[in-house]
C-alpha positions as CSV (number, residue, x, y, z in Angstrom):
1,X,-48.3,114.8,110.9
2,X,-48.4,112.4,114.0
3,X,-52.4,111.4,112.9
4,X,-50.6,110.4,109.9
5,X,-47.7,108.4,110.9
6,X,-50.3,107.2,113.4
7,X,-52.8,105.7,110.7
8,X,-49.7,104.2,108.2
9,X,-48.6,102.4,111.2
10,X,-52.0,100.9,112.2
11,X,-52.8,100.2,108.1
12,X,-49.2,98.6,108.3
13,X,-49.7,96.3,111.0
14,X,-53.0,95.8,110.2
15,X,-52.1,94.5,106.7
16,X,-48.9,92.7,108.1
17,X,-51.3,89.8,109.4
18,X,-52.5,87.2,107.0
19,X,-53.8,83.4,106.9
20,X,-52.9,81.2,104.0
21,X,-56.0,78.9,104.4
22,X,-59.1,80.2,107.0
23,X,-61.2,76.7,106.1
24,X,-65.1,76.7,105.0
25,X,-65.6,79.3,102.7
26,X,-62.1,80.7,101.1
27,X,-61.5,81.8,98.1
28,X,-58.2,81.5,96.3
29,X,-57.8,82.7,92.9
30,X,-54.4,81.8,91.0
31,X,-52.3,82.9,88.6
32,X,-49.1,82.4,86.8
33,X,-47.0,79.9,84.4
34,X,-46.9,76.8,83.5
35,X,-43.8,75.1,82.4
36,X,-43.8,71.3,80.8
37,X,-41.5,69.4,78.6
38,X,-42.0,70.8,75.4
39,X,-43.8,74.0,75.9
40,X,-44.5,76.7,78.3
41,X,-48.0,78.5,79.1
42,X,-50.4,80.3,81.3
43,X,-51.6,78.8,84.6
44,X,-54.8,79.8,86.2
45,X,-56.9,77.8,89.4
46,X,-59.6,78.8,92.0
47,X,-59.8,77.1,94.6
48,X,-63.1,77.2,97.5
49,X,-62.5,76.4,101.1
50,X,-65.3,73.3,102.1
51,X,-63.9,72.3,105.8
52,X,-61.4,72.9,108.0
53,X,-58.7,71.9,105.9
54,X,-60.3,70.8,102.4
55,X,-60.8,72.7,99.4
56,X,-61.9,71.9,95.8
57,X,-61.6,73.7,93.1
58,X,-60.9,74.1,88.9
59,X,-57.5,74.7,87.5
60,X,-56.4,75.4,83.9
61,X,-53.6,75.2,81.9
62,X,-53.0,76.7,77.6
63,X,-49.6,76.0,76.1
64,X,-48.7,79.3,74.7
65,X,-44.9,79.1,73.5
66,X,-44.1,75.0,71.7
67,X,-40.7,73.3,70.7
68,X,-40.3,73.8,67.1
69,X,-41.2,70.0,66.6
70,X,-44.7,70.2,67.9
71,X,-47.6,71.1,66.2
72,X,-50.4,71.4,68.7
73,X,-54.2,72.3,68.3
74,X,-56.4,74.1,70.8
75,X,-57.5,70.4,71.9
76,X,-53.6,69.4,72.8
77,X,-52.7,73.2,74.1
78,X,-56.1,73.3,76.9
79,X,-56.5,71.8,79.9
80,X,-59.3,72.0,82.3
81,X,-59.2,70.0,85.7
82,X,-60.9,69.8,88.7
83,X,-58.9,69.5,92.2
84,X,-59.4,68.5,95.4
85,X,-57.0,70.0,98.3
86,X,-55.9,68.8,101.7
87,X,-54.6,72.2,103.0
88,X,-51.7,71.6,105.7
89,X,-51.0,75.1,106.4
90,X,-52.6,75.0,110.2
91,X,-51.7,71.2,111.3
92,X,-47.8,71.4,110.4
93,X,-47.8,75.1,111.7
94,X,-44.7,76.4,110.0
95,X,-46.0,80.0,110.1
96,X,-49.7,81.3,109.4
97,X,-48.9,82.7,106.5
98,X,-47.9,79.3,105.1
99,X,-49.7,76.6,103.5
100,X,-48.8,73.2,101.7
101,X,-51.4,71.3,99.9
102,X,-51.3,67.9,98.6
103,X,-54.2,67.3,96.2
104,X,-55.9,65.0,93.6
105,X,-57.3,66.5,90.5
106,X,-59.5,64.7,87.4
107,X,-58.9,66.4,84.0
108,X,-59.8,65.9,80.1
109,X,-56.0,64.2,79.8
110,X,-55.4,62.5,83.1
111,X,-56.0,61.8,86.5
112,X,-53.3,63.1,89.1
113,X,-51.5,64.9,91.7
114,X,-49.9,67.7,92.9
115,X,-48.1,69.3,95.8
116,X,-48.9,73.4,96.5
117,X,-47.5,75.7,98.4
118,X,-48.1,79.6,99.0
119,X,-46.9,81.9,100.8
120,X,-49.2,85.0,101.7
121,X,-47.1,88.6,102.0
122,X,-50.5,90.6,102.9
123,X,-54.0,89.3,103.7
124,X,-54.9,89.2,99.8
125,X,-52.0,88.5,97.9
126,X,-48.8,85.7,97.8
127,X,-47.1,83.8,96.0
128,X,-47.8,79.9,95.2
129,X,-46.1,77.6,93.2
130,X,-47.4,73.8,92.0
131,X,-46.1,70.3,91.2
132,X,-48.4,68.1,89.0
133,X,-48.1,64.7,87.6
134,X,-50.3,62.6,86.1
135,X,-51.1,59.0,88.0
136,X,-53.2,57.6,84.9
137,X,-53.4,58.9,81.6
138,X,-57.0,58.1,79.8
139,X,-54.9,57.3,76.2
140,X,-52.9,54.0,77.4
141,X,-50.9,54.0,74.0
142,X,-47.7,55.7,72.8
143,X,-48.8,59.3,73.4
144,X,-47.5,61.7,70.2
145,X,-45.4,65.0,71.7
146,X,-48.5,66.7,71.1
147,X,-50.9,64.3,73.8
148,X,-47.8,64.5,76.0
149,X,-48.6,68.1,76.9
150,X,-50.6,68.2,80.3
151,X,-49.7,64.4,80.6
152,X,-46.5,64.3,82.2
153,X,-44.6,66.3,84.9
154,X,-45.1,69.8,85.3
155,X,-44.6,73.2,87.2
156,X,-46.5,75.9,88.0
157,X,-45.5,79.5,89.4
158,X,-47.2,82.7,90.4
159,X,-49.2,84.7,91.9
160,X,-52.3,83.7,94.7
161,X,-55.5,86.2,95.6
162,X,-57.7,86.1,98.8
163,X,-60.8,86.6,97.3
């Protein structure tokens, strides 16, 4: 029985001690939902650690549940992105399990920004949530409510993975 209690507490400790961001070669994996003006979807990003406090990555975004008034295609629901992160976590040292991460990310609707956080509970898995707006939009015309999806403010939620 001790040899037990002896090994939980060890595995405990053990698994009590994580890093949000360890630099040149991470892995984070994302996953949650994405909410916007007019419709509500999934969420999904990777992101790959290339320095001491840079990452890039791909995100994704599908509208699954419209407002009544918008009829949207697969073209209007997906969005596909690539992102570039400046991981904070480590330089404003709020606690190692911490990050923040401003970024930049170039998509098939826009160019823009967001702001990151996550918070890691064990070494492989946290929780992270996103805000993303769009700095310049590639249609420069009144956008329908359909093109407004993925081209305008937006939050995302959910669940982060060391891989």
């Amino acid at each position: 029985m001790k040899k037990l209690f002896f090994i939980i507490a060890i595995l405990s400790v053990s698994l009590s001690f994580s890093q949000a961001f360890t630099g040149s070669g991470d892995n984070k994996f994302q996953v949650g939902a994405n909410f916007q003006d007019g419709g509500t979807g999934l969420f999904v990003s990777y992101d790959f650690g290339i320095g001491e406090n840079i990452s890039l990555g791909l995100s994704s975004n599908y509208v699954l549940g419209l407002d009544n008034n918008i009829d949207a295609n697969f073209d209007h629901r997906f969005d596909l992105r690539a992102r570039f992160n400046a991981n904070l976590g480590n330089v404003i040292n709020i606690d190692e399990n911490f990050d923040i991460y401003p970024g930049l990310s170039v998509g098939l609707k826009n160019f823009g920004g967001h702001l990151g956080a996550r918070y890691f509970f064990t070494d492989g898995f946290g929780i992270f949530t996103e805000l993303n707006t769009p700095f310049a939009k590639y249609k420069t015309e009144d956008l329908t409510p359909q093109e407004e999806l993925h081209n305008q403010f937006s939050l995302n939620i959910g669940a982060v993975f060391n891989l």
